[in-house]
C-alpha positions in Angstrom: -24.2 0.8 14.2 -22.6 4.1 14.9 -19.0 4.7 14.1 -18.5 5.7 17.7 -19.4 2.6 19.3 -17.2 0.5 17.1 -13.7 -1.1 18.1 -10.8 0.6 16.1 -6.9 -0.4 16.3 -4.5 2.0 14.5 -0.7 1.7 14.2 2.1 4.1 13.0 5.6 3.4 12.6 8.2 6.2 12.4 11.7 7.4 12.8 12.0 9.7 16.3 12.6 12.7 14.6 15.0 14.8 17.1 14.5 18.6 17.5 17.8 19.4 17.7 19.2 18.0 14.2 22.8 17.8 15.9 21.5 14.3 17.8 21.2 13.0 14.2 25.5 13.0 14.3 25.2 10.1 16.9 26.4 6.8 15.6 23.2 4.9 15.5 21.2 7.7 13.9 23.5 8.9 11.0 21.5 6.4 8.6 18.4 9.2 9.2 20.3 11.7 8.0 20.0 11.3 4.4 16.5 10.3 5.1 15.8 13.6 6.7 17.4 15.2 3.8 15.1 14.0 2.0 12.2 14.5 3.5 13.4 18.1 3.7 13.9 18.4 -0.1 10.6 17.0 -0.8 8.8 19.5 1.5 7.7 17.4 3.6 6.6 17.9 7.4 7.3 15.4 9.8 4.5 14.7 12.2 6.0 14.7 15.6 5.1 12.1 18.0 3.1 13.9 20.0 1.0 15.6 17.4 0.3 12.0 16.1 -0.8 10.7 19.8 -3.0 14.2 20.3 -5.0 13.2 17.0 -5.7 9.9 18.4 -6.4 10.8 21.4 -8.9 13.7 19.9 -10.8 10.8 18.1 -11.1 9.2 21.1 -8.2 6.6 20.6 -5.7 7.2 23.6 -2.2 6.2 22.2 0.8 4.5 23.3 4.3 4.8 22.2 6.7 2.0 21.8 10.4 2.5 21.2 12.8 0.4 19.6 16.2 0.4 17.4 18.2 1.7 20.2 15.2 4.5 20.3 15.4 5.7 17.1 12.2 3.7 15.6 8.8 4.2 17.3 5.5 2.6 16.9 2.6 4.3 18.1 -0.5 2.0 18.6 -3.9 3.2 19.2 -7.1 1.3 19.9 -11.0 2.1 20.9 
């Protein structure tokens, strides 16, 4: 059977990573700050929700986004 015509589920859980670095000060977010830094130090690039959700979407596995922990956890779940 093709790939294409099989059922697929996909899940990702991540911290909302926040554009402007300043909402990291907020009280229920200052435990992601070391964990930006290092992320940061390690070089590496933090795939933003929506660039996750396009990718799904491009392999034909439209995406929803569920937030939790006071919206600074999200799971994105994908399924075909």
């Amino acid at each position: 059977m093709p790939i294409s015509n099989r059922n697929a589920v996909g899940a990702v859980w991540k911290p909302v990573w926040f554009p402007d670095r300043t909402a990291l000060r907020a009280s229920n977010r200052r435990g992601m700050v070391f964990h930006n830094l290092r992320e940061h130090v390690q070089g590496n690039r933090f795939l933003w929700t929506d660039k996750i959700m396009s990718g799904c979407a491009k392999t034909g596995m439209p995406a929803q986004v569920y937030l939790f922990a006071h919206d600074v956890e999200a799971i994105i779940f994908a399924k075909r």
